[in-house]
C-alpha positions in Angstrom: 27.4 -24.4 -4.7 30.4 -25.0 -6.4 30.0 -27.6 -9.0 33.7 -28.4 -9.0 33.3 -30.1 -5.0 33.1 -33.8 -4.8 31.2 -34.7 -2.1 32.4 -37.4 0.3 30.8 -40.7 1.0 31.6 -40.5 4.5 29.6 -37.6 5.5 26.6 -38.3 7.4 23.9 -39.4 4.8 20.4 -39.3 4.6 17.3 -41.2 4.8 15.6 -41.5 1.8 11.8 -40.5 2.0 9.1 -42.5 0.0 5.8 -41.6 -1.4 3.3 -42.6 -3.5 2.3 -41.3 -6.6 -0.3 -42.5 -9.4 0.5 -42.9 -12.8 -1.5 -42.0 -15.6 -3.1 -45.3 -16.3 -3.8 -45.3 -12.4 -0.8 -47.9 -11.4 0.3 -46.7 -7.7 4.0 -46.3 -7.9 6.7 -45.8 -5.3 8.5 -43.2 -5.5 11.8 -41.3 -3.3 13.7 -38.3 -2.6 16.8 -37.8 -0.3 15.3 -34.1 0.3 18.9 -32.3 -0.6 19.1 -28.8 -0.8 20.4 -27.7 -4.5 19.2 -28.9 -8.2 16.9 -31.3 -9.2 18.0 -34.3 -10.6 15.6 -36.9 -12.0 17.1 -40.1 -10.9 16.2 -43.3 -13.8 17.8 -46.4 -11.9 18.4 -49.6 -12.9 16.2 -52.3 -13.1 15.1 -53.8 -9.7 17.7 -50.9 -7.7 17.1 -48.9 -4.7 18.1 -45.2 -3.4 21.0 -47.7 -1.4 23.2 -48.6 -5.2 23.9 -44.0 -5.0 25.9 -44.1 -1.7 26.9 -40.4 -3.1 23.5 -39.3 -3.6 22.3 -40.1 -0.4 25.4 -38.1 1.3 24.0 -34.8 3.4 26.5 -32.5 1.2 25.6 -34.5 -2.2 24.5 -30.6 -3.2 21.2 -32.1 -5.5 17.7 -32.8 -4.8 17.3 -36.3 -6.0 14.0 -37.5 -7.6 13.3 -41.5 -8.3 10.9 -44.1 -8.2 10.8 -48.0 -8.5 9.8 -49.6 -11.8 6.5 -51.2 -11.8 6.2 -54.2 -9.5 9.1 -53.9 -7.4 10.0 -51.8 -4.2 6.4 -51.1 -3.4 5.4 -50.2 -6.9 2.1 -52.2 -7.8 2.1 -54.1 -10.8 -0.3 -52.5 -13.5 -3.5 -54.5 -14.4 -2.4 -55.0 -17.5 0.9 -56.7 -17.1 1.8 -55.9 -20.9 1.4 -51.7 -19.5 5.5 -52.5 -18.2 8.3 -51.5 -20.6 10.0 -47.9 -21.5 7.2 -46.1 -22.3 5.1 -46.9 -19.5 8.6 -45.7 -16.9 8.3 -42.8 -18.9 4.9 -41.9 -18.0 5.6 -43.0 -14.2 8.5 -40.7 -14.6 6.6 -37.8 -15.8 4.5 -38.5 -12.3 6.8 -38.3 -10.1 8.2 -35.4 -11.3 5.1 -33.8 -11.5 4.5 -34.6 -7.8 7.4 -33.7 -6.6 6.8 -30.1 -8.5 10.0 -30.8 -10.3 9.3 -28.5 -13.8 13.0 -29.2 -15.3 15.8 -31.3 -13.9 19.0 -33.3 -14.8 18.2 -36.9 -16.4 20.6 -39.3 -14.6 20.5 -42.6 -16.2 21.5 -46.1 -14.9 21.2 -49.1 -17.3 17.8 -49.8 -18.5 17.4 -46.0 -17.0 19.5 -44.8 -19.5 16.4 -45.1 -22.2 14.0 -43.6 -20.0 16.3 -40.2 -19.7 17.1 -40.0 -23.3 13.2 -40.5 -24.4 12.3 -37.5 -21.9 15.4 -35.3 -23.1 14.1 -36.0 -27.3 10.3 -36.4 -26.3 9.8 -33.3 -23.7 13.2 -31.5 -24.0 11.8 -29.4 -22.2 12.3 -30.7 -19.2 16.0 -31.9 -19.4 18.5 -29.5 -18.6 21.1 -32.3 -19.4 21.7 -35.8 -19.8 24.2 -37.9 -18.1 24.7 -42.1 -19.0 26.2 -44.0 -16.4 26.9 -47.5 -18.0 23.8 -48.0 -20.5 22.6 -47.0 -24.1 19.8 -45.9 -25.0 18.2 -48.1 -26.9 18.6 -51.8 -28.3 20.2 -52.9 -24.9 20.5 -55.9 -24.8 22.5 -56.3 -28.2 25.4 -54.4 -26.0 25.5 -57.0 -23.6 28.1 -59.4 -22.9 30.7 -56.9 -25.0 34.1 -57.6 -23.3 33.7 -60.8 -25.0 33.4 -59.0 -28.4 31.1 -61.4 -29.8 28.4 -59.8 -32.7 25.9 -57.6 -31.7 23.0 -60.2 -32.9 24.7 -63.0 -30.6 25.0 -60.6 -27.9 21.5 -60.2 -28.0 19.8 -63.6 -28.8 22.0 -64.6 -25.6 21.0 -62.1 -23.6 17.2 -63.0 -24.1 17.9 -66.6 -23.7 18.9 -66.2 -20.2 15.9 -64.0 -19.5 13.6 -66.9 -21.1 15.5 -69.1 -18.8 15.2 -67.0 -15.7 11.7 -66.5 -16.4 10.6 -70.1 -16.7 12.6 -70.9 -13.4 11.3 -67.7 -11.7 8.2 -69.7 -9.3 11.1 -72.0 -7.9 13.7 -69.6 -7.5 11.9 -66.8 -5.5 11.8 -68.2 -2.4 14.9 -69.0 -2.7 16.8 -66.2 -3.7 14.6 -64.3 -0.9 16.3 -66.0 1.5 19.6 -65.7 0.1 20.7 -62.7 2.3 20.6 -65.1 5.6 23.7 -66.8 3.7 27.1 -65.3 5.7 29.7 -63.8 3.6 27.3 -63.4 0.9 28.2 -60.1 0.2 32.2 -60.7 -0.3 31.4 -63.5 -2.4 28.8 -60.7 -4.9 31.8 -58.2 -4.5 34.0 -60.4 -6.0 32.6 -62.3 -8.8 33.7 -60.2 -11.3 30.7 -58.6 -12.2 30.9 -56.7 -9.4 34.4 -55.6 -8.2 35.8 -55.4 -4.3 36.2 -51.8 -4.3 32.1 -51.4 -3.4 31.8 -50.3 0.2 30.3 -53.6 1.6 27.9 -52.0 3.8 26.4 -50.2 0.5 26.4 -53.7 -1.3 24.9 -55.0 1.6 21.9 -52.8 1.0 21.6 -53.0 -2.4 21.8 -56.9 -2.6 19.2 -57.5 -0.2 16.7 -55.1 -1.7 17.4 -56.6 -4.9 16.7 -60.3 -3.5 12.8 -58.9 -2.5 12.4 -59.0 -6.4 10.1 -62.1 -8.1 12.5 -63.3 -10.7 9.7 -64.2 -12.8 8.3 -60.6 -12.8 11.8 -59.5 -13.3 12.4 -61.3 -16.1 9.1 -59.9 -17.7 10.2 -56.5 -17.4 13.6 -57.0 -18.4 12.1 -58.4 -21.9 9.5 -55.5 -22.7 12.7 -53.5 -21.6 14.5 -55.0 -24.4 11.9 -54.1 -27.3 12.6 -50.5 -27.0 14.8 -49.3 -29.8 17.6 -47.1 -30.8 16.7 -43.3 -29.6 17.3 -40.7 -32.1 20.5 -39.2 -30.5 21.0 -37.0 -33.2 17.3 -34.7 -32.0 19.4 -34.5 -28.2 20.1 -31.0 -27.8 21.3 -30.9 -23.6 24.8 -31.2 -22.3 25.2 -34.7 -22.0 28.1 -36.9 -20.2 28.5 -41.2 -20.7 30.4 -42.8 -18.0 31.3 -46.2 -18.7 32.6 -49.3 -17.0 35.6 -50.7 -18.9 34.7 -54.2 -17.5 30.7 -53.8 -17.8 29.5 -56.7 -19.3 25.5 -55.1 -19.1 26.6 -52.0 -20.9 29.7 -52.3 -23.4 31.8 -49.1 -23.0 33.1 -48.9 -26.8 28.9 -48.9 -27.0 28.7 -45.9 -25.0 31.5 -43.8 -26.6 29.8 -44.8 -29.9 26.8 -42.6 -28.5 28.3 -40.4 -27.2 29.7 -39.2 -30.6 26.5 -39.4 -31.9 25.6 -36.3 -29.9 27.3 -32.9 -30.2 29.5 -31.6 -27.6 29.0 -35.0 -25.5 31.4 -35.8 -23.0 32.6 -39.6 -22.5 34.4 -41.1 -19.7 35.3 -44.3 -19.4 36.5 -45.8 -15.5 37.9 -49.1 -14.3 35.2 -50.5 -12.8 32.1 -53.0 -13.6 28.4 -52.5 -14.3 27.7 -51.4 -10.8 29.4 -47.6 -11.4 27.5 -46.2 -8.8 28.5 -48.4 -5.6 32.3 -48.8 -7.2 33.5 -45.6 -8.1 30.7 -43.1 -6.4 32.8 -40.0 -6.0 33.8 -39.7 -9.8 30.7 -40.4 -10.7 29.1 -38.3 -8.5 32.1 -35.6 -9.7 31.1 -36.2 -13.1 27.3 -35.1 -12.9 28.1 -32.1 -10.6 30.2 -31.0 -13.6 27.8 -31.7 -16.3 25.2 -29.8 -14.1 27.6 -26.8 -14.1 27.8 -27.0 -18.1 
């Protein structure tokens, strides 16, 4: 393969294929592969995401065999018995599962958002297992005090905001399910979600299409539950990451502040940083250089 080819999003793409696997505290979780022929990359998505937010990974030529799964409660993943067994470490053990079943030994950590702590825990925790590391608008750790950084308002603020909303979101949750589950009946929805400014026009709309309306299955309420045990999780030791890494950042991301992602990235020897004009949603908006971007780092 050579690791200098970027793949086009055109090319005929591929269906991803689900399976189950059980956890080590015996939650059932969901998990998928797009079968590809070439190295294994560990896919850690965003919160509440599905295989349909990689266009590129899901391209026949894509050149990687793509593991993933869906956080605990959402896209067929059961919720835990004990709903506090949610946050980083437990994705880390579900992570470690699917791995395991998929007979992945080693594989690049790609991280998206909250996903970003879940690779960089496995790279410091089981390095192991990480051949490399690659960011694509996160940090890992303390997320939600990066929030909301085009503003440039205090990190403190940032965050104490940012939890607000999920308090909010969480307390409205019961009535707002059934609504926002019907929201993808509502015409044009799409255009008007590609251009609110947190998420930019340049996202193929068939690709937004699928993304959005997986996203909409979600119960807010158990959304906003894991979104705030995914906010406890602190800083990770970057200094104890020994992989090649990469960070690629959105300069408009207002989930994931890019001058918070280059500050990692120097953190960490040898660690690339790129930073593209595009919003949170990296993967549907700019999928080529992205996907350029961990080809590359794979070849390092």
């Amino acid at each position: 393969m050579d690791n200098g080819t970027v793949p086009s999003t055109t090319t005929s793409r591929l269906t991803p294929r689900h399976f189950d696997v059980l956890s080590d505290d015996g939650t059932r979780i969901r998990a998928w592969t797009n079968d590809a022929d070439g190295p294994a990359v560990l896919l850690c998505n965003g919160l509440g995401t599905s295989p349909y937010a990689w266009p590129a990974l899901l391209s026949a030529d894509c050149g990687v065999r793509v593991v993933s799964w869906y956080h605990r409660g959402i896209g067929g993943s059961e919720r835990p018995v004990d709903p506090e067994r949610v946050g980083v470490g437990a994705g880390i053990e579900d992570a470690l599962a699917v791995m395991a079943a998929a007979d992945v030994e080693r594989a690049t950590l790609l991280g998206w958002s909250i996903g970003v702590n879940h690779a960089f825990e496995i790279a410091v925790r089981w390095p192991a297992r990480a051949d490399a590391v690659m960011a694509v608008a996160g940090v890992p750790g303390d997320t939600f005090a990066t929030m909301l950084a085009p503003f440039r308002l205090p990190r403190p603020v940032n965050r104490r905001i940012a939890l607000g909303m999920v308090g909010a979101f969480s307390a409205a949750g019961p009535a707002m399910t059934p609504v926002t589950r019907q929201l993808h009946r509502v015409p044009g929805l799409v255009d008007v979600v590609r251009h609110t400014g947190f998420m930019f026009p340049r996202a193929d709309r068939a690709d937004v299409r699928a993304t959005v309306e997986a996203f909409l299955d979600v119960d807010v309420r158990w959304y906003m539950h894991l979104a705030r045990h995914a906010a406890r999780h602190p800083r990770v030791s970057l200094s104890q990451v020994r992989q090649p890494t990469t960070f690629v950042a959105g300069r408009w991301d207002v989930l994931a502040g890019a001058r918070d992602m280059r500050s990692a990235s120097e953190r960490i020897d040898g660690a690339r940083f790129v930073e593209l004009a595009a919003s949170h949603f990296l993967p549907l908006e700019r999928p080529d250089e992205v996907h350029a971007e961990l080809l590359a780092l794979i070849g390092r």
